[in-house]
PDB file of N, CA, C, O and CB in Angstrom:
ATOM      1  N   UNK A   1     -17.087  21.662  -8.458  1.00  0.00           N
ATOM      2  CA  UNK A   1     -16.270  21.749  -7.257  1.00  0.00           C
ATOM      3  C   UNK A   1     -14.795  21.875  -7.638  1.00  0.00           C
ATOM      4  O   UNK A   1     -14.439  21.137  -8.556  1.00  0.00           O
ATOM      5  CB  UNK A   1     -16.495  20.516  -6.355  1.00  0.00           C
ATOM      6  N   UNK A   2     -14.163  22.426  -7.267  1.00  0.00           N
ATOM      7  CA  UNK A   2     -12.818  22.305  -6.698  1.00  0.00           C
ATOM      8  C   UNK A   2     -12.139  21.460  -6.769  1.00  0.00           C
ATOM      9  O   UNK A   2     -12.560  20.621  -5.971  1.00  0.00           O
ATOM     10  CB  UNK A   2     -12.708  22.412  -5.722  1.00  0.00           C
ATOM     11  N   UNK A   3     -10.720  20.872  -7.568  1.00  0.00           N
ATOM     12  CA  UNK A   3     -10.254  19.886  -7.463  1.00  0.00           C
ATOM     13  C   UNK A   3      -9.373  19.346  -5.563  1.00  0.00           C
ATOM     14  O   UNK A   3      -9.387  18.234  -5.034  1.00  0.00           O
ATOM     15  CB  UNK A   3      -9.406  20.081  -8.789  1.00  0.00           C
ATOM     16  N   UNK A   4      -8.781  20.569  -5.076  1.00  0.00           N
ATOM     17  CA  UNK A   4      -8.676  20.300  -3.796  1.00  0.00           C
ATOM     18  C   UNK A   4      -9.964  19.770  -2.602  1.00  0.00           C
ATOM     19  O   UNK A   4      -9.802  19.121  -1.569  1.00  0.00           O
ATOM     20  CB  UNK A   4      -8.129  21.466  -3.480  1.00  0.00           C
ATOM     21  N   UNK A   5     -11.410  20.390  -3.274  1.00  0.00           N
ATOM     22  CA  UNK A   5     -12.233  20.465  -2.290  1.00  0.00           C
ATOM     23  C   UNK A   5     -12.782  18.692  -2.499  1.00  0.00           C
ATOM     24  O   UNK A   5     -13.156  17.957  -1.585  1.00  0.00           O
ATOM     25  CB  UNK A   5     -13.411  21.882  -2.493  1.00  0.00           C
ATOM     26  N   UNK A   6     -12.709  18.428  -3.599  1.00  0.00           N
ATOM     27  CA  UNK A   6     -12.442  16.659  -4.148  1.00  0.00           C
ATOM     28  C   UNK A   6     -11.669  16.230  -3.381  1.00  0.00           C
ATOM     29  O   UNK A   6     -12.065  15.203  -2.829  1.00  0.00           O
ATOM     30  CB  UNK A   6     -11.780  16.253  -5.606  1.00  0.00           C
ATOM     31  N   UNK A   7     -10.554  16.628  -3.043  1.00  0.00           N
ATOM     32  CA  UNK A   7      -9.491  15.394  -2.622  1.00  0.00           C
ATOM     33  C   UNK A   7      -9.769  15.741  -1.807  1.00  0.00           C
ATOM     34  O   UNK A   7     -10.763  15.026  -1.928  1.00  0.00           O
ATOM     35  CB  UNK A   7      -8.066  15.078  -2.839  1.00  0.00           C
ATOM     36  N   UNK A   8      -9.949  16.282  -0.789  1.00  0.00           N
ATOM     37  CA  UNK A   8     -10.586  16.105   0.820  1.00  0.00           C
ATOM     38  C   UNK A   8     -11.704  16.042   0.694  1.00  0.00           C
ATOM     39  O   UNK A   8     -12.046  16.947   1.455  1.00  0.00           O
ATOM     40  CB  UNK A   8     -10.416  17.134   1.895  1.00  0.00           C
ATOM     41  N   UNK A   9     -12.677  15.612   0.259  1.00  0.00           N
ATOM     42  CA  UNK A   9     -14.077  15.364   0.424  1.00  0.00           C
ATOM     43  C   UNK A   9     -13.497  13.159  -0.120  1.00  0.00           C
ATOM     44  O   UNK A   9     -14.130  12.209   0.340  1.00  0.00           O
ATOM     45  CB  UNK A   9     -15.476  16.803  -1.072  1.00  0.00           C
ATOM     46  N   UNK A  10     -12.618  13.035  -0.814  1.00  0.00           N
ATOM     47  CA  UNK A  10     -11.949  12.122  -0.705  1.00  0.00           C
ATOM     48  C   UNK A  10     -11.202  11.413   0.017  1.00  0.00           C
ATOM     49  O   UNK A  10     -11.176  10.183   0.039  1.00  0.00           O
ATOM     50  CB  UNK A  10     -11.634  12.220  -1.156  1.00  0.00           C
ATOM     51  N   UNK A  11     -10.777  11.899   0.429  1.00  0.00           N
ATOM     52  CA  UNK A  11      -9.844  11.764   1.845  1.00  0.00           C
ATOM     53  C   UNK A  11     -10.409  11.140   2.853  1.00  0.00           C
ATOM     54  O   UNK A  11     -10.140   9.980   3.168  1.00  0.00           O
ATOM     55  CB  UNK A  11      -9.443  13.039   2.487  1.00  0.00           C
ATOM     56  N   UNK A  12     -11.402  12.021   3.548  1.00  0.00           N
ATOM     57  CA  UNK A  12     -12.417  12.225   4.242  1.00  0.00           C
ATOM     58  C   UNK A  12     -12.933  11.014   4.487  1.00  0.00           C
ATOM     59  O   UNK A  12     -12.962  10.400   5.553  1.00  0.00           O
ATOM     60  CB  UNK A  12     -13.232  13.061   3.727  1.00  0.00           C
ATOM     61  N   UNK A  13     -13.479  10.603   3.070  1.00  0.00           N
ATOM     62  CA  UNK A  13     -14.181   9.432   2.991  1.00  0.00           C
ATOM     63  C   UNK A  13     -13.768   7.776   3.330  1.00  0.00           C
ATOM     64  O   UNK A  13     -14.177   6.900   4.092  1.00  0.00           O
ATOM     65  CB  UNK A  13     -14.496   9.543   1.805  1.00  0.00           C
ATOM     66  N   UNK A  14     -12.543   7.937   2.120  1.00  0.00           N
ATOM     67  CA  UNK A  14     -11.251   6.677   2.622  1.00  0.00           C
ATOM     68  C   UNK A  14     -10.613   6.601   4.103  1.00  0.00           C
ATOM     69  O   UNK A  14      -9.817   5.714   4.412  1.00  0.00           O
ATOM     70  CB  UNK A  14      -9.797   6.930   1.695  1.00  0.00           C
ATOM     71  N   UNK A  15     -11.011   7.551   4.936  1.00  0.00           N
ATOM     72  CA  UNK A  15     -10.557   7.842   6.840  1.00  0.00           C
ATOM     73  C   UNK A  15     -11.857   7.088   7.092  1.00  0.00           C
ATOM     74  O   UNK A  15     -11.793   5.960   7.580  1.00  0.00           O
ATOM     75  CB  UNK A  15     -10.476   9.925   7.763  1.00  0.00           C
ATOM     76  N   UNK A  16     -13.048   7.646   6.786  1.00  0.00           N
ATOM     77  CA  UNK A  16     -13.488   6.926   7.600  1.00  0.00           C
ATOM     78  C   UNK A  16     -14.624   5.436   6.812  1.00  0.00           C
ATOM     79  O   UNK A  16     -15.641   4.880   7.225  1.00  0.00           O
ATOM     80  CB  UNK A  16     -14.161   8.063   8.585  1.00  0.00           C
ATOM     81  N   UNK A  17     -13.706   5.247   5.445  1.00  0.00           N
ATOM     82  CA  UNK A  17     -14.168   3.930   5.002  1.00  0.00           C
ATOM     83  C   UNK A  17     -13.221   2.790   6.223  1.00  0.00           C
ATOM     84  O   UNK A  17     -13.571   1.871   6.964  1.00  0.00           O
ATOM     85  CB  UNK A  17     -13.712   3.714   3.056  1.00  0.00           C
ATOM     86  N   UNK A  18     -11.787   3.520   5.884  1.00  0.00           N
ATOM     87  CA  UNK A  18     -10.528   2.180   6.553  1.00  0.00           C
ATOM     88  C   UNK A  18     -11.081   2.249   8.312  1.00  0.00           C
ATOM     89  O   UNK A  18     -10.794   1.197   8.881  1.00  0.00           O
ATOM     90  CB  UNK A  18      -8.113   2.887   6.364  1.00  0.00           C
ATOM     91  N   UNK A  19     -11.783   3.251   9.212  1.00  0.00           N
ATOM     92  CA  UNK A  19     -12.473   2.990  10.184  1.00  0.00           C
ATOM     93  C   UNK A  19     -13.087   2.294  10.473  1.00  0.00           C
ATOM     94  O   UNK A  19     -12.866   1.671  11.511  1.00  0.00           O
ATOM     95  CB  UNK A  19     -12.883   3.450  10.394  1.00  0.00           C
ATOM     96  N   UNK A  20     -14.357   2.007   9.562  1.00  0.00           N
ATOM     97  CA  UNK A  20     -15.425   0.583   9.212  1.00  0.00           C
ATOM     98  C   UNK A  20     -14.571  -0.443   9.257  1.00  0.00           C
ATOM     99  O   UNK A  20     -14.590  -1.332  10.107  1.00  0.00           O
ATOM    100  CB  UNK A  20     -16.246   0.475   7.642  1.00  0.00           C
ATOM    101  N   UNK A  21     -13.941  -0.361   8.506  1.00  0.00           N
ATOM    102  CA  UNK A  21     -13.289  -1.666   7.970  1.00  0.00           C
ATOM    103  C   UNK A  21     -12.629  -2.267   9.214  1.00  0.00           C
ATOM    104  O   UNK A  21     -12.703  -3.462   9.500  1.00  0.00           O
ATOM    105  CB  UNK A  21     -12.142  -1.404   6.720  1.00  0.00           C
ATOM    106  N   UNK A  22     -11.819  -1.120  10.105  1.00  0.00           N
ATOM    107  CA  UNK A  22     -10.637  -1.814  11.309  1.00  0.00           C
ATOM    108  C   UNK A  22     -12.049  -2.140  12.054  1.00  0.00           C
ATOM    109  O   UNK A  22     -11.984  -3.212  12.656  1.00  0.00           O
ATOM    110  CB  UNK A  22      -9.129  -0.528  12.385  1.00  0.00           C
ATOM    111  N   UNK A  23     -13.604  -1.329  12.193  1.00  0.00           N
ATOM    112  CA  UNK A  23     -14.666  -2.188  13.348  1.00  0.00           C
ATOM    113  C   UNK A  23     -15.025  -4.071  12.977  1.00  0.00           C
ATOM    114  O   UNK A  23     -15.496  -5.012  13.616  1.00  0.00           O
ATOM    115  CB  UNK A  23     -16.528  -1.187  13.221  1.00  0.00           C
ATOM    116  N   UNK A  24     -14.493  -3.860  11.625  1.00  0.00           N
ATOM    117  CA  UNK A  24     -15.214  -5.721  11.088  1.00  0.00           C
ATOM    118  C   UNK A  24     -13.853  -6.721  11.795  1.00  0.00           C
ATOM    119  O   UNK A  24     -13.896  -7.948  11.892  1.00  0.00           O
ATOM    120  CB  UNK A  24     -15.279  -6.109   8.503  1.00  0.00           C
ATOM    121  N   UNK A  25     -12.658  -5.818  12.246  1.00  0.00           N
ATOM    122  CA  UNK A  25     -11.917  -7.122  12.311  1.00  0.00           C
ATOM    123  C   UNK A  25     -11.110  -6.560  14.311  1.00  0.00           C
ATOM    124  O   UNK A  25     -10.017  -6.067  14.588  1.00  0.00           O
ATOM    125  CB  UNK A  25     -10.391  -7.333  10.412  1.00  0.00           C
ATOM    126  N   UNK A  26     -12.415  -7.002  15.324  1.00  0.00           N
ATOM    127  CA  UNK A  26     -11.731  -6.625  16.701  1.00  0.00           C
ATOM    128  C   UNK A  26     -10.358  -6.656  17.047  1.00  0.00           C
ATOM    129  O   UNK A  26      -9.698  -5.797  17.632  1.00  0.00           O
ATOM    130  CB  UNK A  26     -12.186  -7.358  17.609  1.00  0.00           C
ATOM    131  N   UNK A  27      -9.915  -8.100  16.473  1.00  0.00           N
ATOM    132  CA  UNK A  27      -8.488  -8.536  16.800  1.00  0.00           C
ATOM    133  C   UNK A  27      -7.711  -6.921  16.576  1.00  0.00           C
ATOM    134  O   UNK A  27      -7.202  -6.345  17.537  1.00  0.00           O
ATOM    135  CB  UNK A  27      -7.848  -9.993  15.567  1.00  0.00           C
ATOM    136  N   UNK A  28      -7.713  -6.563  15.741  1.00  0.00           N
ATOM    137  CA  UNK A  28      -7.184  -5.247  15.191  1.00  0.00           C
ATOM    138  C   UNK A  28      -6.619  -4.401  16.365  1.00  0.00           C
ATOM    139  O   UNK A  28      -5.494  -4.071  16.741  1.00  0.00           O
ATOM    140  CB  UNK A  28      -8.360  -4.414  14.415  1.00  0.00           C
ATOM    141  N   UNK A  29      -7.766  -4.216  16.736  1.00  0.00           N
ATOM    142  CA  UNK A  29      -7.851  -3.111  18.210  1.00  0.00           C
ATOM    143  C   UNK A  29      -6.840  -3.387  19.126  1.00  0.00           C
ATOM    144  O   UNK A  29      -5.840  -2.736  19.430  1.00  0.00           O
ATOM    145  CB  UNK A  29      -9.274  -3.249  19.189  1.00  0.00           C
ATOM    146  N   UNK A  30      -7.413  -4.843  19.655  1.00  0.00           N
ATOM    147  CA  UNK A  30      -6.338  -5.482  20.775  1.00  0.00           C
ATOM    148  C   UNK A  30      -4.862  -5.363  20.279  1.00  0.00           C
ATOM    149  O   UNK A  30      -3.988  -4.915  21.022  1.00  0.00           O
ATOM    150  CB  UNK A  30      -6.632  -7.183  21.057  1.00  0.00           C
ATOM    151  N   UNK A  31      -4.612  -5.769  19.023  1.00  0.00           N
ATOM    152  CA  UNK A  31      -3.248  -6.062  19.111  1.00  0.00           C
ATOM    153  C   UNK A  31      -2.572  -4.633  18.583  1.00  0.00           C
ATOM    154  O   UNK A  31      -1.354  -4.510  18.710  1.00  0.00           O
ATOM    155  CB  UNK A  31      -2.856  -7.455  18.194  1.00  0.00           C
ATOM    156  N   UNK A  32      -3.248  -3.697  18.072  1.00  0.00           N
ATOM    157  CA  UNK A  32      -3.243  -2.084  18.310  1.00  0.00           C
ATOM    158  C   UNK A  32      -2.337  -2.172  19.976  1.00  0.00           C
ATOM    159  O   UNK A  32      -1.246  -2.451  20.473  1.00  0.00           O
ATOM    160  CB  UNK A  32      -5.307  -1.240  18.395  1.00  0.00           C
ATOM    161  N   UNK A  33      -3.732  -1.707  20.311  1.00  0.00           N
ATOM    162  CA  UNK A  33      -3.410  -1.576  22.041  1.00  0.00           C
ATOM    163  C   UNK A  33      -2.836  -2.050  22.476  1.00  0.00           C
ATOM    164  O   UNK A  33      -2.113  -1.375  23.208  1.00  0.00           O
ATOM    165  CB  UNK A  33      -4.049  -1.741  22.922  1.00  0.00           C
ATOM    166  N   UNK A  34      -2.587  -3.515  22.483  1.00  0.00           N
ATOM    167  CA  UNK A  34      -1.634  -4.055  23.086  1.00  0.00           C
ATOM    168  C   UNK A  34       0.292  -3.447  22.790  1.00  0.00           C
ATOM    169  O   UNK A  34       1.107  -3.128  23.656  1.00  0.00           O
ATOM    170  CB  UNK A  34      -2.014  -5.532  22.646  1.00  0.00           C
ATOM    171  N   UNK A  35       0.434  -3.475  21.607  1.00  0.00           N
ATOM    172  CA  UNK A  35       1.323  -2.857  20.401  1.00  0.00           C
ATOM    173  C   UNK A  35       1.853  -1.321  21.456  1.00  0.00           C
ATOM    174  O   UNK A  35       2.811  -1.272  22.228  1.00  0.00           O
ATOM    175  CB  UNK A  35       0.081  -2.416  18.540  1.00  0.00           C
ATOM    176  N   UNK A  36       1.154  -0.545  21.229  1.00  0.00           N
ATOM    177  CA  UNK A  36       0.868   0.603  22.276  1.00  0.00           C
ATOM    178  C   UNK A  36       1.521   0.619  23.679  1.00  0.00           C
ATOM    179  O   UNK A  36       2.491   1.296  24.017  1.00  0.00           O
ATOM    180  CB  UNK A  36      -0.576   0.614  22.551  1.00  0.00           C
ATOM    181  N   UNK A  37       0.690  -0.400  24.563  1.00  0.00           N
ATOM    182  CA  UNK A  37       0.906  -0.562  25.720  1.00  0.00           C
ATOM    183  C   UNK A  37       2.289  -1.113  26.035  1.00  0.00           C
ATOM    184  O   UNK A  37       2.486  -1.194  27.248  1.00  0.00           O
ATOM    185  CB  UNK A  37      -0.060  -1.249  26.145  1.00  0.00           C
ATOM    186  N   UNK A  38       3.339  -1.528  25.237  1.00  0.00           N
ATOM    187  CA  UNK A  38       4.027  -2.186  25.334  1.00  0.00           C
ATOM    188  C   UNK A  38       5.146  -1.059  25.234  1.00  0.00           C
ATOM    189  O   UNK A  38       6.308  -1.338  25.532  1.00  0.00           O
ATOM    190  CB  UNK A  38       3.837  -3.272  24.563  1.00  0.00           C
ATOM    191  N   UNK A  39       4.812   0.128  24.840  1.00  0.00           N
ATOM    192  CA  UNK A  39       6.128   0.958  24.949  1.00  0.00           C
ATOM    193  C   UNK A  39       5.904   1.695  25.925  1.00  0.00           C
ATOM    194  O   UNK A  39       6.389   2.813  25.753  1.00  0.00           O
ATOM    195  CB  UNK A  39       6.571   1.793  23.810  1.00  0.00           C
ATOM    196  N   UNK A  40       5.305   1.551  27.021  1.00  0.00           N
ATOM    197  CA  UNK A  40       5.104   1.960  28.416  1.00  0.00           C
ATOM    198  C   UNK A  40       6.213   1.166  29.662  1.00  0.00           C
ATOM    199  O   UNK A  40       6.108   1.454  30.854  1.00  0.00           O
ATOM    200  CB  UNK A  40       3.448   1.573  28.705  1.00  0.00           C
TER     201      UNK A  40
END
């Protein structure tokens, strides 16, 4: 393969490892959103 087609097949992966990871910790979300909602 491709050394570019590596680093996005890398990439890729670490997006949606740190995804998993933000589902193990809810608080995350809320204070996301909340974070968010607050420049409204």
């Amino acid at each position: 393969m491709k050394p570019a087609r590596v680093a996005a097949w890398s990439a890729a992966a670490l997006a949606l490892a740190a995804v998993f990871a933000a589902y193990q910790r809810p608080d995350l979300a809320v204070d996301l959103a909340n974070r968010i909602w607050a420049c409204f």
